[in-house]
N, CA, C and O of each residue as an XYZ file, in Angstrom:
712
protein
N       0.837     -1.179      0.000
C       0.000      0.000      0.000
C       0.884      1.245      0.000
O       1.844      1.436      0.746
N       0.568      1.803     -0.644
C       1.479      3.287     -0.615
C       1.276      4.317      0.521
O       0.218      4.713      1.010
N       2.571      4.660      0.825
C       2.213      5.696      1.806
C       1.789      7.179      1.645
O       1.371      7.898      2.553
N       1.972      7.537      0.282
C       1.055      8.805     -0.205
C      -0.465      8.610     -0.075
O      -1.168      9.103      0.807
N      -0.832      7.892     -0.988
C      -2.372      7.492     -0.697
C      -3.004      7.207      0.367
O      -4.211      7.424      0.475
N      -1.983      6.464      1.691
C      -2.700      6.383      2.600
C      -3.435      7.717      3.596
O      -4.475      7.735      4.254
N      -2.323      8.823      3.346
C      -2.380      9.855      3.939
C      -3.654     10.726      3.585
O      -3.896     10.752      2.378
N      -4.465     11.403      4.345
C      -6.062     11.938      4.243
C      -6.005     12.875      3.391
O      -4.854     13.310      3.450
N      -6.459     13.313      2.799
C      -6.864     14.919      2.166
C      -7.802     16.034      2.826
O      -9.013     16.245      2.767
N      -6.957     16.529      3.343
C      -7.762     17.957      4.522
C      -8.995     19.009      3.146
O      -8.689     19.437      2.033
N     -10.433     19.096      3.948
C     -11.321     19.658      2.965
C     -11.201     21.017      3.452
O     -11.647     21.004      4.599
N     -10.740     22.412      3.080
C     -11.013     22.995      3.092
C     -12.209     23.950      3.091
O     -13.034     23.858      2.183
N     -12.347     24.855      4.053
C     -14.009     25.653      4.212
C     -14.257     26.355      2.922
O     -13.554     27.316      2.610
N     -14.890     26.074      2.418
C     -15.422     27.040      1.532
C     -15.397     25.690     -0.031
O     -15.768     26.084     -1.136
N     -15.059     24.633      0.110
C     -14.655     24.135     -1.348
C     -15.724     22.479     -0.771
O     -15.693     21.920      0.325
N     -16.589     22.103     -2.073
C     -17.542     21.659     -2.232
C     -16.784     19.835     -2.567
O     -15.845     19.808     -3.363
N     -17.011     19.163     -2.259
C     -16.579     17.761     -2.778
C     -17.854     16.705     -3.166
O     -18.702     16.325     -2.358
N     -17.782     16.325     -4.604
C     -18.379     15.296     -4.614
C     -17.738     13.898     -5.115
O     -16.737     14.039     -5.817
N     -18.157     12.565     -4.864
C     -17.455     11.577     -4.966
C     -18.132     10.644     -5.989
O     -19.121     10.072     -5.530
N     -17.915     10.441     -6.904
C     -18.582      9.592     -7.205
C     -17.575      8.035     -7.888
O     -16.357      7.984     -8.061
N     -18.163      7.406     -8.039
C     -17.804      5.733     -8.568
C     -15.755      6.100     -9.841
O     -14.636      5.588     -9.801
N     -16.255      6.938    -10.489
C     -15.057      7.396    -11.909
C     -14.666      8.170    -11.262
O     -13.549      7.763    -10.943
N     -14.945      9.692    -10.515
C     -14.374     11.023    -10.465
C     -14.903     11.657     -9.106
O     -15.831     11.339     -8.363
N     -13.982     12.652     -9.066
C     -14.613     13.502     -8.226
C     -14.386     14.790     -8.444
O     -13.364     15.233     -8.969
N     -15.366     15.467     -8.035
C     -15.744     16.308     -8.679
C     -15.581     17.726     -7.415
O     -16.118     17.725     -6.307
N     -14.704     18.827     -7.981
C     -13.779     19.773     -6.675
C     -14.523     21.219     -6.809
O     -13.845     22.098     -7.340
N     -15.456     21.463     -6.510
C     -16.114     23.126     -6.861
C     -15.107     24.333     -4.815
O     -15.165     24.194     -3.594
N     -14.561     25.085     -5.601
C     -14.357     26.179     -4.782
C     -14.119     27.369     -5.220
O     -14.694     27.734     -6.245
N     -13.162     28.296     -4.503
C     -13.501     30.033     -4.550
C     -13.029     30.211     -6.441
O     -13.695     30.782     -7.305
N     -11.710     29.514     -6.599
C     -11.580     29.836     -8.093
C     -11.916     28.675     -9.188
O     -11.344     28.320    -10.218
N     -12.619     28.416     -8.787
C     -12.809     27.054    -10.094
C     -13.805     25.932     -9.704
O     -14.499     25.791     -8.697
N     -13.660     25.208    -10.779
C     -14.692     23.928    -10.508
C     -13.728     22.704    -11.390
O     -13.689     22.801    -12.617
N     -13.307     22.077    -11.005
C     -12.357     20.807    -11.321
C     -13.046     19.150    -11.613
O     -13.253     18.418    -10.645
N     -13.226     18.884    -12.432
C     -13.400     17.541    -12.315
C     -12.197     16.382    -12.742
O     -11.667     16.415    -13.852
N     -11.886     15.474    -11.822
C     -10.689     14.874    -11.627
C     -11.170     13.061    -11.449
O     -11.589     12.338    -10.544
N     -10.782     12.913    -13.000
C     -11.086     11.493    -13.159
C     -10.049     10.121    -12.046
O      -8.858     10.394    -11.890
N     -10.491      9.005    -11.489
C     -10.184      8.559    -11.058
C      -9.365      7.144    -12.098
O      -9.685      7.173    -13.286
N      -8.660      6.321    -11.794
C      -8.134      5.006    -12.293
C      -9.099      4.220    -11.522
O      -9.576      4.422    -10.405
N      -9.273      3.314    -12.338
C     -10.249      1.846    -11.913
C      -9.463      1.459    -10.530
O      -8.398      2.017    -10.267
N      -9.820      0.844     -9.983
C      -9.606      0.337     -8.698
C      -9.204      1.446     -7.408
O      -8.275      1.113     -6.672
N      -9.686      2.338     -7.234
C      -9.211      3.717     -6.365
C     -10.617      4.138     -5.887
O     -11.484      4.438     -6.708
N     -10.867      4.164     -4.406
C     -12.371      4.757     -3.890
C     -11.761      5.582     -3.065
O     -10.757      5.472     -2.362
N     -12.791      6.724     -3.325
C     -12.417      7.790     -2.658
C     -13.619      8.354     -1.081
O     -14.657      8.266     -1.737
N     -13.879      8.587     -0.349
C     -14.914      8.701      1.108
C     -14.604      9.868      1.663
O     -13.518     10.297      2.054
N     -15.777     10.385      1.657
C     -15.706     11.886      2.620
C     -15.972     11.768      3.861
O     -17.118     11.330      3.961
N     -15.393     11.971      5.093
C     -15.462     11.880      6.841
C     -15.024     12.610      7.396
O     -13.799     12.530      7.491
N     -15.785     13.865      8.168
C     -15.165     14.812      9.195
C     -14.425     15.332      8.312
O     -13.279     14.888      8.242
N     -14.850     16.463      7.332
C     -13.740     17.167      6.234
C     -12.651     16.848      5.967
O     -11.727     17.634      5.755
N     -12.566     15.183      5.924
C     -11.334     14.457      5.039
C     -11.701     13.639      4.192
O     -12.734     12.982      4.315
N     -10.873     13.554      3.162
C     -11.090     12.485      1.909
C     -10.064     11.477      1.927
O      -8.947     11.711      1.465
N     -10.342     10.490      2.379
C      -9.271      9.273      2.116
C      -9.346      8.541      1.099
O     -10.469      8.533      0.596
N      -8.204      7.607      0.346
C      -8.112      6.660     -0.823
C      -7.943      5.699     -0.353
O      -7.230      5.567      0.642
N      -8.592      4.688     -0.973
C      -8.897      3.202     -0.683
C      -9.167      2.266     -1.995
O     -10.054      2.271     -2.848
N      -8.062      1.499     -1.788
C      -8.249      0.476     -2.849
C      -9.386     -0.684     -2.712
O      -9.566     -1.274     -1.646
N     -10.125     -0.952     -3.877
C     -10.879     -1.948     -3.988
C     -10.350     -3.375     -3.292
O     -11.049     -3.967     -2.469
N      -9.058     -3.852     -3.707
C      -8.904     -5.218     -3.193
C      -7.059     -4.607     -3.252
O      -6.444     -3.664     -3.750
N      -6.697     -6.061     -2.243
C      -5.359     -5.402     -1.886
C      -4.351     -5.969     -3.400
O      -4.664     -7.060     -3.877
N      -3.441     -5.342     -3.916
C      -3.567     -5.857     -5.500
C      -2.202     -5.084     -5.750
O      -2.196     -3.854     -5.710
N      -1.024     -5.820     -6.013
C      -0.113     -4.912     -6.411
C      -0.452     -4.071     -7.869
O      -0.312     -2.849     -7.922
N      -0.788     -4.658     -8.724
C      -1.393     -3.982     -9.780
C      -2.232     -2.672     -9.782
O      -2.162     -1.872    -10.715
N      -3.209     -2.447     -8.448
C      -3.486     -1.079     -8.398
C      -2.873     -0.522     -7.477
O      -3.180      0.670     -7.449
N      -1.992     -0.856     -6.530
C      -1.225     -0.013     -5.903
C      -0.480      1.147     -6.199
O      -0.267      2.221     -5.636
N      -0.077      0.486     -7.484
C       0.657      1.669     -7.851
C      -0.463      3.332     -8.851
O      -0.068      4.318     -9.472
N      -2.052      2.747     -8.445
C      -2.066      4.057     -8.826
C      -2.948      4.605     -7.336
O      -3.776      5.516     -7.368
N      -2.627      3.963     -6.273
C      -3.349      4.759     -4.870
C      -2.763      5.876     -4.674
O      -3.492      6.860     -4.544
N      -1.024      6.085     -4.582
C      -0.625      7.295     -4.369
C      -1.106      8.087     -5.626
O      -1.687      9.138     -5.355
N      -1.011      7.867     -6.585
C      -1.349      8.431     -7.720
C      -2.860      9.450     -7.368
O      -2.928     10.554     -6.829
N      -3.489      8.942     -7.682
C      -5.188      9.417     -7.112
C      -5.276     10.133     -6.500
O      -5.776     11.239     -6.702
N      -4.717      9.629     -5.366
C      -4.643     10.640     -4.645
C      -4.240     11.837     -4.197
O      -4.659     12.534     -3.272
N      -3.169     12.023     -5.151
C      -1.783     13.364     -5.240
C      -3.056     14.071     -6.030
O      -3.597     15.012     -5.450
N      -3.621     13.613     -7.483
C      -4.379     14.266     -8.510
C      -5.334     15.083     -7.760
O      -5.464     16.303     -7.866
N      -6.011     14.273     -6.971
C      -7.537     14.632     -5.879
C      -6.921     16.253     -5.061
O      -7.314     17.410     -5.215
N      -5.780     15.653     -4.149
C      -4.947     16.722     -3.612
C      -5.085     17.905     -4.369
O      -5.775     18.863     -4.022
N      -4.353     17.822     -5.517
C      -4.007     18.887     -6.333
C      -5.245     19.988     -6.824
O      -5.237     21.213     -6.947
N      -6.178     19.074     -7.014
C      -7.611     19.189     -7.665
C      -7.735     21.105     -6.488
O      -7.674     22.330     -6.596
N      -7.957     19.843     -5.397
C      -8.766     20.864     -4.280
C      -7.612     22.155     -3.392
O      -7.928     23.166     -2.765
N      -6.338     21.607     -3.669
C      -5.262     23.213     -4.071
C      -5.686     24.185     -5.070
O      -5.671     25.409     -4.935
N      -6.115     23.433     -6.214
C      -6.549     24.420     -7.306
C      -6.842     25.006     -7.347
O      -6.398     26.049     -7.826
N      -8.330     24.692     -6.636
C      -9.573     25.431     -6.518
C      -9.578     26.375     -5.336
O     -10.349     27.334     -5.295
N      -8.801     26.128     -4.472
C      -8.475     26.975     -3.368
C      -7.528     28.187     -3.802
O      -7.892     29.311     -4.146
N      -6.026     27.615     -3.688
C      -4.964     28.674     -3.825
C      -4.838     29.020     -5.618
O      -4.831     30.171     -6.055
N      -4.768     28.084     -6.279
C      -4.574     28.142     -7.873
C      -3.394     27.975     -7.687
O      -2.968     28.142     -6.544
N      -2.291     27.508     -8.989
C      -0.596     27.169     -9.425
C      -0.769     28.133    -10.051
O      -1.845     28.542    -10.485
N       0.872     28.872    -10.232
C       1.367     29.874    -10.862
C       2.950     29.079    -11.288
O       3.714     28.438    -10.568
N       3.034     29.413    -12.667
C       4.558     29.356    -13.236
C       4.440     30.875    -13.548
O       3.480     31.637    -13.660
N       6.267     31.069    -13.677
C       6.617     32.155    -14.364
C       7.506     31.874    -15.440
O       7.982     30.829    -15.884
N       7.594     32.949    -15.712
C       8.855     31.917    -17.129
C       9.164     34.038    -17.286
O       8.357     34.966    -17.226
N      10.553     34.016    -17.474
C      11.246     35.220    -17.988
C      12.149     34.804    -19.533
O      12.860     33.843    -19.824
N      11.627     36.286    -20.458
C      12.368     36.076    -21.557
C      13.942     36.651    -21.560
O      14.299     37.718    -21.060
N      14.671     35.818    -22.149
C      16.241     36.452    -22.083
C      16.916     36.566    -23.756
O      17.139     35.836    -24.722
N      17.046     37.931    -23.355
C      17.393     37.930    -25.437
C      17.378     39.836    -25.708
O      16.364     40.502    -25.500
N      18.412     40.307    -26.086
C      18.352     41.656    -27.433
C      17.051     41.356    -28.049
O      16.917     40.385    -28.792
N      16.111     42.140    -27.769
C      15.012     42.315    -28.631
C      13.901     41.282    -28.708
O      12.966     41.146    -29.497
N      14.379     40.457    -27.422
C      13.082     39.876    -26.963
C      12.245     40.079    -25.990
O      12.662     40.231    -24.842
N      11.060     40.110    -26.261
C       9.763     40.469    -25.552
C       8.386     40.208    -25.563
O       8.200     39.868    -26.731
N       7.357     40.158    -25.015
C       6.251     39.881    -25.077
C       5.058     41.070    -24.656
O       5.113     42.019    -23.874
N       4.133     40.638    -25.413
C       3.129     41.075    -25.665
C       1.678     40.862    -25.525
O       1.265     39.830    -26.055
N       0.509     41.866    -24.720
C      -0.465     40.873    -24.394
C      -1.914     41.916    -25.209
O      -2.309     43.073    -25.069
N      -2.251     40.966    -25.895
C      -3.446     41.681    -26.473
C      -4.760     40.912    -26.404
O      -4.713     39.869    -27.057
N      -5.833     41.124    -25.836
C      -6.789     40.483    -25.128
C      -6.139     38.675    -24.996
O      -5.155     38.272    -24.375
N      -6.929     38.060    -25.666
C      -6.967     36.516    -25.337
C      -5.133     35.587    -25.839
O      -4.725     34.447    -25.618
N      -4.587     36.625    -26.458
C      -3.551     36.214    -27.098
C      -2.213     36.894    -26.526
O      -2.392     38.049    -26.141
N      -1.157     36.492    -26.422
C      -0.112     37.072    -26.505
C       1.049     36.709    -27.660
O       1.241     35.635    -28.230
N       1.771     38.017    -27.805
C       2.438     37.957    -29.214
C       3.984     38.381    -28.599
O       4.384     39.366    -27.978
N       4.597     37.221    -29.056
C       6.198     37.330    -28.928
C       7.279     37.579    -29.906
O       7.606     36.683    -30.684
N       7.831     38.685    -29.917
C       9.105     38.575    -30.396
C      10.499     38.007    -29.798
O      11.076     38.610    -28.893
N      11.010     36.794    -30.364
C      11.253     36.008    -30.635
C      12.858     35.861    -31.422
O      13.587     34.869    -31.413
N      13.063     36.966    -31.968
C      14.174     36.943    -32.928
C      13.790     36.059    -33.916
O      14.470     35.043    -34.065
N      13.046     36.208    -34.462
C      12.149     34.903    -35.568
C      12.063     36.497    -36.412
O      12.159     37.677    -36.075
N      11.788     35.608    -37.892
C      11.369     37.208    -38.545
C       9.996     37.458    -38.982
O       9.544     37.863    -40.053
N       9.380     37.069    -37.738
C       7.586     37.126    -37.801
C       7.373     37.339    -35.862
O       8.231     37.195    -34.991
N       6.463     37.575    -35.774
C       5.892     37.872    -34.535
C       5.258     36.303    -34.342
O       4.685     35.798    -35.308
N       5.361     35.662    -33.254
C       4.463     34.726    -33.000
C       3.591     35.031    -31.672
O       3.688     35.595    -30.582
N       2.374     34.050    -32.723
C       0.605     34.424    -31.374
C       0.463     33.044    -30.975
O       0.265     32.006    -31.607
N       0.625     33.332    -29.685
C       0.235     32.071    -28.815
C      -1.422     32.501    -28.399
O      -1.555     33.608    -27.877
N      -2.440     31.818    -28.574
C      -3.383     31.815    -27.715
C      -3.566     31.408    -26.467
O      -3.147     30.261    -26.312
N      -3.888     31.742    -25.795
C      -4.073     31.362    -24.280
C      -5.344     30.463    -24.192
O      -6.422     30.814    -24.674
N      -5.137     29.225    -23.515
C      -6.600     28.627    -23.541
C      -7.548     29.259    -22.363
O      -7.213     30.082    -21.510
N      -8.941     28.585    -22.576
C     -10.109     29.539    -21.584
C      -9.392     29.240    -20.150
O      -8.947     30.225    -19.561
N      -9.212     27.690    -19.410
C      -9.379     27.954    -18.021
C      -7.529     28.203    -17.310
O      -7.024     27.894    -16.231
N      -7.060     28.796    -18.374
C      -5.684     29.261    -17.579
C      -5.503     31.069    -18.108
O      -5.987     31.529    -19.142
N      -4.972     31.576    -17.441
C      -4.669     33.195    -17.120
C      -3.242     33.416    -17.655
O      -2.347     32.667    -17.262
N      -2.949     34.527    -18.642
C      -1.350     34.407    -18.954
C      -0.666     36.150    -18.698
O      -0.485     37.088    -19.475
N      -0.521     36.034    -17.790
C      -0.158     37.697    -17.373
C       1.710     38.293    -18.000
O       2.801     37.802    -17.707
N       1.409     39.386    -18.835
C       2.235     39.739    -19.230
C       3.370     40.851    -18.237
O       3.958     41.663    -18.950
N       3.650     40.925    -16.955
C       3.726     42.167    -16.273
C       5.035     43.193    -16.652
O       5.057     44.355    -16.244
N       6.297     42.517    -17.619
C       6.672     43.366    -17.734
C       7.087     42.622    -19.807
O       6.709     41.536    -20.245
N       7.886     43.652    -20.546
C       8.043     42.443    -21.423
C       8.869     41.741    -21.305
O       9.644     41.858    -22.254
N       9.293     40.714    -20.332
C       9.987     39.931    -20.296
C       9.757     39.174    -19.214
O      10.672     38.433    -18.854
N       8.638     39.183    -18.540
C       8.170     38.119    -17.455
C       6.875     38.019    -17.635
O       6.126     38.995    -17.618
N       6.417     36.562    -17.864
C       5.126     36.007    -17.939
C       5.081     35.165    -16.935
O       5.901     34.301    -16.625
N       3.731     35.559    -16.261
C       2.774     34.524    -15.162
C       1.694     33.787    -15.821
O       0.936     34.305    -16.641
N       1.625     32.178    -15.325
C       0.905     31.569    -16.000
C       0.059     31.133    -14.767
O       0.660     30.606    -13.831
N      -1.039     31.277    -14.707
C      -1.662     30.954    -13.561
C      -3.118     30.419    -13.685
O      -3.866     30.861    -14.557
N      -3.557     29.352    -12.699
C      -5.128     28.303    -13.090
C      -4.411     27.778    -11.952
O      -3.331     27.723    -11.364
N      -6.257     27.238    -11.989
C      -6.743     25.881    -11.017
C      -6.341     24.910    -12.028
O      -7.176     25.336    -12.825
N      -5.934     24.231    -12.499
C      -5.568     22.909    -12.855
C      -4.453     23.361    -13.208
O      -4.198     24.401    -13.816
N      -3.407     22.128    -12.605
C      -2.021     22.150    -12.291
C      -1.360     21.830    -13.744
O      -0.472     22.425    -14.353
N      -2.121     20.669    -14.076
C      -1.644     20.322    -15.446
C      -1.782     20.797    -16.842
O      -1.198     20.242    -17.773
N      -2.695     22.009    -17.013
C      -2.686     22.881    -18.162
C      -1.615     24.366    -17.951
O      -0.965     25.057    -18.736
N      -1.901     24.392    -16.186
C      -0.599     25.898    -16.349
C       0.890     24.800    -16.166
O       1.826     25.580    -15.989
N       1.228     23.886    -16.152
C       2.106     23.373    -16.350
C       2.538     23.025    -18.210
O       3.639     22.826    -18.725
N       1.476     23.058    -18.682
C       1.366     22.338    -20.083
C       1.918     23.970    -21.074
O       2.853     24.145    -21.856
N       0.898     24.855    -20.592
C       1.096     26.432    -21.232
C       2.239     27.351    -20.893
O       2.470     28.403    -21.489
N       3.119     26.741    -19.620
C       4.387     27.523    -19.497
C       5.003     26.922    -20.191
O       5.325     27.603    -21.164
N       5.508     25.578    -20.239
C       6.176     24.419    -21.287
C       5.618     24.879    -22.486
O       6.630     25.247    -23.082
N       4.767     25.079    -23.156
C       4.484     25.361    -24.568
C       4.955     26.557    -24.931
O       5.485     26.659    -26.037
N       4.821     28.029    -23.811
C       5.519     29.259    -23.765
C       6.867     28.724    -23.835
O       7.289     28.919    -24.975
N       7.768     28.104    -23.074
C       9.093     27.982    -23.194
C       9.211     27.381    -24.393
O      10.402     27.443    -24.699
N       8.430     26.689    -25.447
C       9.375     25.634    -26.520
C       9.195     26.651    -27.730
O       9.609     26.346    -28.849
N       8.465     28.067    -27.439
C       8.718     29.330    -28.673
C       9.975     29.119    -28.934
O      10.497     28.771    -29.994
N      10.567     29.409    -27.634
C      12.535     29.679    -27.837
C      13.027     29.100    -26.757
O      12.975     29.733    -25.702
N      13.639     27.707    -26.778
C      13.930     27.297    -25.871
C      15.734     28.155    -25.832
O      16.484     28.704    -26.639
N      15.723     27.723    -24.015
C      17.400     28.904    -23.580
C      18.316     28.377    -24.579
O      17.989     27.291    -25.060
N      19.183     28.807    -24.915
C      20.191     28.914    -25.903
C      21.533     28.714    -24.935
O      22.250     29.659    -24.606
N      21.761     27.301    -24.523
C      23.009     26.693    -23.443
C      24.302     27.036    -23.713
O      25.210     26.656    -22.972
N      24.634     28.155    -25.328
C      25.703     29.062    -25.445
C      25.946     30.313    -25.513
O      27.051     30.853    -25.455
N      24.565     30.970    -25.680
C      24.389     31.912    -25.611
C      23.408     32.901    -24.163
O      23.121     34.060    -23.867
N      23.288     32.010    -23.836
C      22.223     32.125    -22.635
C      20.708     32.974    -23.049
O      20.067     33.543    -22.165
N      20.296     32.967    -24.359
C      19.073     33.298    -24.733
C      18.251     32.647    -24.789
O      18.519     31.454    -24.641
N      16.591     33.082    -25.064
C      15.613     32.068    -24.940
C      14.467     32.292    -23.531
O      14.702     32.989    -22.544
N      13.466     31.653    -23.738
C      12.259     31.458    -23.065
C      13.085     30.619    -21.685
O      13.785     29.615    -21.816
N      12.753     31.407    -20.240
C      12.991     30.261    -19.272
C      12.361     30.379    -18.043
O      11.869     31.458    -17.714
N      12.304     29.208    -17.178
C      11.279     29.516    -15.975
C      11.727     30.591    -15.315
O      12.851     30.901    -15.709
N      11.285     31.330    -14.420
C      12.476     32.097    -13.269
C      12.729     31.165    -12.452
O      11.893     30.425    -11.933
N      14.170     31.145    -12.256
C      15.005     30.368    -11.382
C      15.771     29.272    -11.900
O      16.372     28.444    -11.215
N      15.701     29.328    -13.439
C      15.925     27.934    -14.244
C      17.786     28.240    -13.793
O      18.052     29.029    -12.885
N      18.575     27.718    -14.339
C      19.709     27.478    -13.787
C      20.322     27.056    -15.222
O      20.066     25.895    -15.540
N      21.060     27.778    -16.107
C      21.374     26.729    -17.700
C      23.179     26.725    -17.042
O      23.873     27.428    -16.307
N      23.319     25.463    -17.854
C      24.820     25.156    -17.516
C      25.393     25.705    -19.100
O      25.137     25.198    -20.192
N      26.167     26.793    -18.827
C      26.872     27.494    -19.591
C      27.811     26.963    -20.507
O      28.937     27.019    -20.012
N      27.805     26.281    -22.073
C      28.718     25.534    -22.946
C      29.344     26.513    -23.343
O      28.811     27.615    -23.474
N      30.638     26.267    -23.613
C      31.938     26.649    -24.188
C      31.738     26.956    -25.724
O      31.412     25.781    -25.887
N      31.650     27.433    -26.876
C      31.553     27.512    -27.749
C      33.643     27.310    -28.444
O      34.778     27.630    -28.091
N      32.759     26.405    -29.833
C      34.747     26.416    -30.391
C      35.595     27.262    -30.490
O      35.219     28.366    -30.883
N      37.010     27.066    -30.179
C      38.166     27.956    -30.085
C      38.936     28.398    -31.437
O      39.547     27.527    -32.056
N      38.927     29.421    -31.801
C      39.633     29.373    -33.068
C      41.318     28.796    -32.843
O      42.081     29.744    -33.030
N      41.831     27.916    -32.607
C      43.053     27.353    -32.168
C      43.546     26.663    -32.926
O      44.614     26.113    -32.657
């Protein structure tokens, strides 16, 4: 049995849980989440906790109890606090741009590129060169900073390019005329 899964999920005041047989379903202050389950994973609401419980004891679904349960977790963070990435651009003449639903990057490309932003994630432009990506579901503002970074991924000789804040590039040597 895994020891992630065994551990409860604290319900927060204000955020709605329903359980059912496939999913469960996470309504709070910023969002409404529905978070499909893997076959063999039950989920029970008691005294504003949600615990995971496997159908039968089964190495085969063990390995998705912690699983489920991290997702469920995450679900009802979502909807509470929301995830934020940032990502800063590094580059001569690179920058970004936010015009309603879209933002437009220069790139050092010799076209402007338009990323659309999808509906349930937020893409804040605050200066041109730092973007906040922020939502209740972990795995689309994870998916839309990664898609922001692969415009221009960092440049490991030049140190240019799309990168998280805090990314860390290990600096290559470029050839010696020798």
């Amino acid at each position: 049995m895994s020891r992630i899964g065994k551990k409860p999920i604290p319900v927060p005041k204000g955020v709605t849980v329903q359980v059912a047989a496939d999913a469960v379903q996470v309504k709070g202050p910023k969002g409404e989440l529905r978070q499909a389950l893997p076959p063999g994973v039950l989920f029970a609401l008691a005294d504003g906790q949600l615990t995971a419980s496997l159908v039968r004891e089964d190495k085969a679904l063990g390995k998705f109890h912690g699983l489920a349960r991290t997702l469920v977790a995450n679900a009802i963070t979502g909807v509470t606090d929301g995830f934020k990435k940032e990502l800063d651009i590094v580059g001569v003449g690179y920058r970004a741009e936010q015009k309603g639903k879209q933002v437009v990057f220069a790139l050092g490309y010799s076209h402007p590129v338009v990323f659309d932003v999808p509906v349930d994630v937020d893409v804040i432009v605050s200066s041109q060169t730092h973007i906040t990506v922020t939502g209740a579901d972990r795995q689309k503002v994870g998916q839309v900073a990664a898609n922001i970074r692969r415009l221009r991924k960092p440049d490991p000789y030049k140190q240019k390019g799309v990168r998280y804040t805090g990314e860390v590039l290990k600096k290559k040597v470029g050839k010696t005329g020798a």
